[in-house]
N, C-alpha and C positions, 0 to 999 in steps of 0.2 A: 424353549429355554435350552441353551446349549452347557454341558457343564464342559471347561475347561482345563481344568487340572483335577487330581483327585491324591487325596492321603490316607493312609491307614495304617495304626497301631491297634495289635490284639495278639490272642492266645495263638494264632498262627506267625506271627512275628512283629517286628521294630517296622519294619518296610513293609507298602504294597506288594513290594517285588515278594521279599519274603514271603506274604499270605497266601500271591501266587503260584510259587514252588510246592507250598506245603498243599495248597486245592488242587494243583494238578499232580504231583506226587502222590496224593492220600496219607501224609502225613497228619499228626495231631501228637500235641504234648497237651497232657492234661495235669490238672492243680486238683486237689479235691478239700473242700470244706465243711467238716463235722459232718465225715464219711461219704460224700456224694461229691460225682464227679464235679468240678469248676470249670472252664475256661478261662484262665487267668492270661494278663497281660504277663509277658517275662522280665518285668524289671523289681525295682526294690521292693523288699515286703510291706517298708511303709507308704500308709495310705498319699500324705501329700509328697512324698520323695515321688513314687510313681508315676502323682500326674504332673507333677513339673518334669519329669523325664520324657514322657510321651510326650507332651505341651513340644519340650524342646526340640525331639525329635520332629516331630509336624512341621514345626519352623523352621527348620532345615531344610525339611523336605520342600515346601509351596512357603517364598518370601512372601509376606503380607502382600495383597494387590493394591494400588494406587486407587484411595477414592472407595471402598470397600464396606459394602454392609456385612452385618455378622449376626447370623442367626443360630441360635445354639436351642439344641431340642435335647433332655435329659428328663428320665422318671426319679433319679434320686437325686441330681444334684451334689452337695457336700455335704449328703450326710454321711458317709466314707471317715472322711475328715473330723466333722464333729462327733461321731458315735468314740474317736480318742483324743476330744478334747486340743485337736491340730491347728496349727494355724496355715492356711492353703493360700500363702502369698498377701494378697490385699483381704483381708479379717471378712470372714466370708458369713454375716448372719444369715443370708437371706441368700436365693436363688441369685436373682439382680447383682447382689454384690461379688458373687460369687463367678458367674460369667463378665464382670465389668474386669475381674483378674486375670483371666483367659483373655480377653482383648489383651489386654494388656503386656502378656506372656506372647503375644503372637505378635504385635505390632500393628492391631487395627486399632483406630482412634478412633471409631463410629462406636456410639453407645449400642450392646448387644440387644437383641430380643431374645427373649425367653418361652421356651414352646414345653409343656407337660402332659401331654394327652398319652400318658402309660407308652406300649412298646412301639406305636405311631410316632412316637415325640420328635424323633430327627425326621421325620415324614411331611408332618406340620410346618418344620420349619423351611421346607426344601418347598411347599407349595405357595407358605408365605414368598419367598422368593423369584418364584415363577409368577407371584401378583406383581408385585413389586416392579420385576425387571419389563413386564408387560404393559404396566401402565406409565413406565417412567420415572418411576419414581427410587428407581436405582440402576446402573448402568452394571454393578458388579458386586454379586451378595457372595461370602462365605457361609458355608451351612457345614456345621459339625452337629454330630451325633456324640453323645458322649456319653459312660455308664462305668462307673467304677462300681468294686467289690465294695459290699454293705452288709453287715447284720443284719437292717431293718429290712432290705429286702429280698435277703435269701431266709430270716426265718418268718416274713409273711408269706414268702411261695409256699416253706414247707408245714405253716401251718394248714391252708388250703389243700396241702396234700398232692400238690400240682411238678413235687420233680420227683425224678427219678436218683434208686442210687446206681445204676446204670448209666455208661456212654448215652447220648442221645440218638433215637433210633427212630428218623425221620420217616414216616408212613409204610414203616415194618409192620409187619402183622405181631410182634413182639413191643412194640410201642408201649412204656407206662409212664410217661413225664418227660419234665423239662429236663435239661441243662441250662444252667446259668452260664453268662461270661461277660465277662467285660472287652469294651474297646472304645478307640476316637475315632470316628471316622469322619474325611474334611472331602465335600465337593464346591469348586469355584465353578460359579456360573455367572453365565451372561445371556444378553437377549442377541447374540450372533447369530446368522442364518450360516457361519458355514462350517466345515467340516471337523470332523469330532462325533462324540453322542448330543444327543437329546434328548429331555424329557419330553415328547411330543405332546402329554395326555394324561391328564391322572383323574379317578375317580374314586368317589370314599360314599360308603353306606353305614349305615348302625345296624347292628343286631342287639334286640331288645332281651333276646333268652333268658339275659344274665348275665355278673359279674365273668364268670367262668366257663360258661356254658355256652351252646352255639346250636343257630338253626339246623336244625338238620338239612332240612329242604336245601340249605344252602346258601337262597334268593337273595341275600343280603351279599352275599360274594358274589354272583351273578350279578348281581346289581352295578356294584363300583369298577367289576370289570369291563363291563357293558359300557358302561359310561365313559369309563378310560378307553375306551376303544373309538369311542364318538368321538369325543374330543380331539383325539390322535388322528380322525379319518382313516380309520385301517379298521381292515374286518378279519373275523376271527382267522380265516385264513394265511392272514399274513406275518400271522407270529412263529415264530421257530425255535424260542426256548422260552420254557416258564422257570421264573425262581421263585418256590413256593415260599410261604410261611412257613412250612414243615418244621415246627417245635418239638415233633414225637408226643404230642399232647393226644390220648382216645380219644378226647371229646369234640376238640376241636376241628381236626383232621379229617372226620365224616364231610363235617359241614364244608371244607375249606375244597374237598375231591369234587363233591356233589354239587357247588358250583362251578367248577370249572368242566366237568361235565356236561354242566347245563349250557354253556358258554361252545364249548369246542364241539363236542360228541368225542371224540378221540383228541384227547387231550397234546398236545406234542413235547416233545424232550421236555425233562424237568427237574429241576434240581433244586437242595436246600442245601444252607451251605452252615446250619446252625449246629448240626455235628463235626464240624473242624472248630468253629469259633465259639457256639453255643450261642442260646438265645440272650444276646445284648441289651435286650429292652428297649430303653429311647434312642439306642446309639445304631440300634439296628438297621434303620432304615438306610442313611448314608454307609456307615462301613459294609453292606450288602450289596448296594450297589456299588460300590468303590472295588468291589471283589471281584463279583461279575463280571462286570464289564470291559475291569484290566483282563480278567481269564478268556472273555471272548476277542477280546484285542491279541490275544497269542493266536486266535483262530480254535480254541477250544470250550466247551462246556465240561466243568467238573463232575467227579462222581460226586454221590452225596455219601458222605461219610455215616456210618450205622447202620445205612438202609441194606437187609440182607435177603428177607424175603418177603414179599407182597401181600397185601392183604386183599383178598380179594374181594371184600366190603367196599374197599376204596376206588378200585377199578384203578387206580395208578400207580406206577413203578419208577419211580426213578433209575437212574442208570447208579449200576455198580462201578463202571468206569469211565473216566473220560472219553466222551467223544466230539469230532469235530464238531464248530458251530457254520451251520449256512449262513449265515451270512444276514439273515431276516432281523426283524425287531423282535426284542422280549419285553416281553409280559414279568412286571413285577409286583408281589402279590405280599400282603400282611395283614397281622391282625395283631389286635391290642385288647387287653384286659377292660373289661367294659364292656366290650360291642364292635368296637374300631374296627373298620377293615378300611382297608386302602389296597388301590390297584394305582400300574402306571405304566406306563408304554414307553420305551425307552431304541430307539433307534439311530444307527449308525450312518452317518452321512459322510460321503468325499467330496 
C-alpha cells in the first residue's frame, strides 16, 4: 500500500512542514492542564472552533481525492465537544455522526468508517485500508487519526496514575508517565506499485498482562514485529530506523525494549517523537507516521525530545540529536491501552 499524500495538525504546528521544523530543530511549545504538561494544538481554545480550524486547515492542505474512502480511527471521538454541551458542525450524538461531519468538512461523499481500539485506533484504520485497497474493494482510502483535548480522557489517565507532571521523557532512565496531546493526522493511500513510501507489512499481537501493564518478556512485541517483517519480506537486518512507542511510561517501556531486543540484538537508530507532540492516542498512529517519514524525506532521523540519559535496564538510547537517515526501511512500533501492539514496515521506493 503506497501512501500518497500525507497531512498533519498538532502541538508542533498548523503544517507538516511546521512539525518538521520543530522535530528537526528540537523545538516544543507545550500547553499544560490542571498542572501537567499538555500537548496542545495551537488554535482556538474552544473545543469545536479548534477542530473546524484544523478540519479546515487539512483541506487546504490534501483536496479531497476523486472516488475516496475515509477511514477515521479516534479513542474519544466528540466528547471534547459534548463535555460543553457544543454543537461540532452536523449534531454529533454518536461517533458515526460525528465522523459523517468530518467528511463532510473535507469533501469526501463516501460514508466514513469508524475504528476505536484505544491508542491503535488510526492504526486500525490504516490496515482496514491496506484490506481494502488489496482486495479491490477501494482504489483510494483517506485514513485520519484524530484526538482532541477532553476531560474524560486526561482525568481517566490521571486517575490510573499513568501521566507525568513532567515533559515526556521517552526511555530515560528518569521516565514517570505520559504526556497527553492532541493532533489530526491524514495519510492518502493507494494500491500503486510506484515510487513514494509504503506500508510494505504490518503485524499486531495482544498482550494479555493487563489494562496498563506489559509483558515483560516482551514476546507480544516480538511477536507483531516479527510478523511485520514477514509480511514486508525483509529481515531484521534491513531496517535502519525504528520509531518506538516511547510514552516515557516505566511499565511499558521494559516490555516495548525487551522485545525489540529479542527482534534485533542490537536494536538500530530509534526515536520517539511523543516528547515534541505527546502521546495522541488514536490520532497517534497516522500523525507519527506523517512525521516521520516527511523528516526521513529531508534525509534525517529526529532526536527524541526528553530522552537525556539511558536507562540501562532498557539496553536502548535514542539519539539526543538528529542524525542522518540511510536510506533503509523503518520499523514502526505501538502500543495501546489493553494489550494492543502493532508493528509495521514502512519503506521508501523510487
Amino acid at each position: 500500500m503506497r501512501i500518497t499524500a500525507r497531512a498533519l495538525v498538532s502541538a508542533a504546528g498548523l503544517s507538516l512542514a511546521d512539525a518538521v521544523h520543530c522535530a528537526l530543530a528540537g523545538e516544543r511549545a507545550l500547553a499544560s492542564r490542571e498542572g501537567r504538561p499538555f500537548a496542545a494544538i495551537p488554535l482556538a481554545s474552544e473545543w469545536a472552533h479548534r477542530l473546524h480550524g484544523a478540519l479546515d486547515l487539512l483541506a487546504q492542505a490534501l483536496p479531497a481525492p476523486a472516488d475516496a474512502l475515509l477511514n477515521i480511527g479516534s479513542s474519544s471521538w466528540q466528547i471534547g465537544g459534548a463535555e460543553h454541551a457544543e454543537r461540532v458542525g452536523v449534531l454529533a450524538e454518536s461517533p458515526p455522526t460525528f465522523a459523517a461531519g468530518i467528511a463532510l468538512r473535507l469533501g469526501i461523499s463516501a460514508a466514513p468508517r469508524c475504528f476505536s481500539v484505544a491508542c491503535v485506533s488510526g492504526l486500525a484504520a490504516l490496515d482496514a485500508a491496506r484490506v481494502g485497497l488489496a482486495t479491490g474493494r477501494a482504489r483510494q482510502v483517506r485514513v485520519i487519526g484524530l484526538e482532541l483535548d477532553n476531560a474524560f480522557t486526561r482525568q481517566g489517565f490521571a486517575a490510573m496514575q499513568l501521566l507525568s507532571s513532567t515533559p515526556c521523557k521517552p526511555f530515560d532512565r528518569q521516565r514517570d508517565g505520559l504526556m497527553l496531546g492532541e493532533a489530526i493526522g491524514v495519510l492518502d493511500c493507494d494500491a500503486g506499485e510506484g515510487a513514494g513510501w509504503h506500508l510494505s507489512g504490518s503485524g499486531s499481537a495482544l498482550d494479555r498482562s493487563g489494562p496498563t501493564s506489559a509483558d515483560a518478556s516482551g514476546e507480544p512485541v516480538a511477536a507483531a514485529i516479527r510478523l511485520a517483517l514477514r509480511r514486508a519480506g525483509r529481515a531484521p537486518a534491513d531496517i535502519g530506523v525504528v520509531k518506538l512507542h516511547g510514552a516515557g511510561s516505566p511499565m511499558t517501556e521494559p516490555a516495548e525494549a525487551a522485545g525489540l531486543r529479542a527482534v534485533f540484538g542490537e536494536v538500530p537508530p530509534c526515536v520517539s517523537l511523543k516528547g515534541l507532540m505527546g502521546h495522541t492516542l488514536g490520532a497517534s498512529g497516522p500523525a507519527e507516521i506523517a512525521l516521520l517519514t516527511a523528516c526521513l524525506d529531508q534525509g534525517w532521523v529526529p532526536a527524541t525530545l526528553g530522552f537525556d540519559a539511558a536507562d540501562p535496564a532498557l539496553g536502548i538510547a535514542p539519539s539526543t540529536t538528529a542524525r542522518r537517515w540511510d536510506g533503509r526501511p523503518a520499523l514502526v512500533l505501538a502500543m495501546g491501552f489493553g494489550g494492543q501492539v502493532w508493528a509495521g514496515v514502512l519503506e521508501h521506493r523510487v
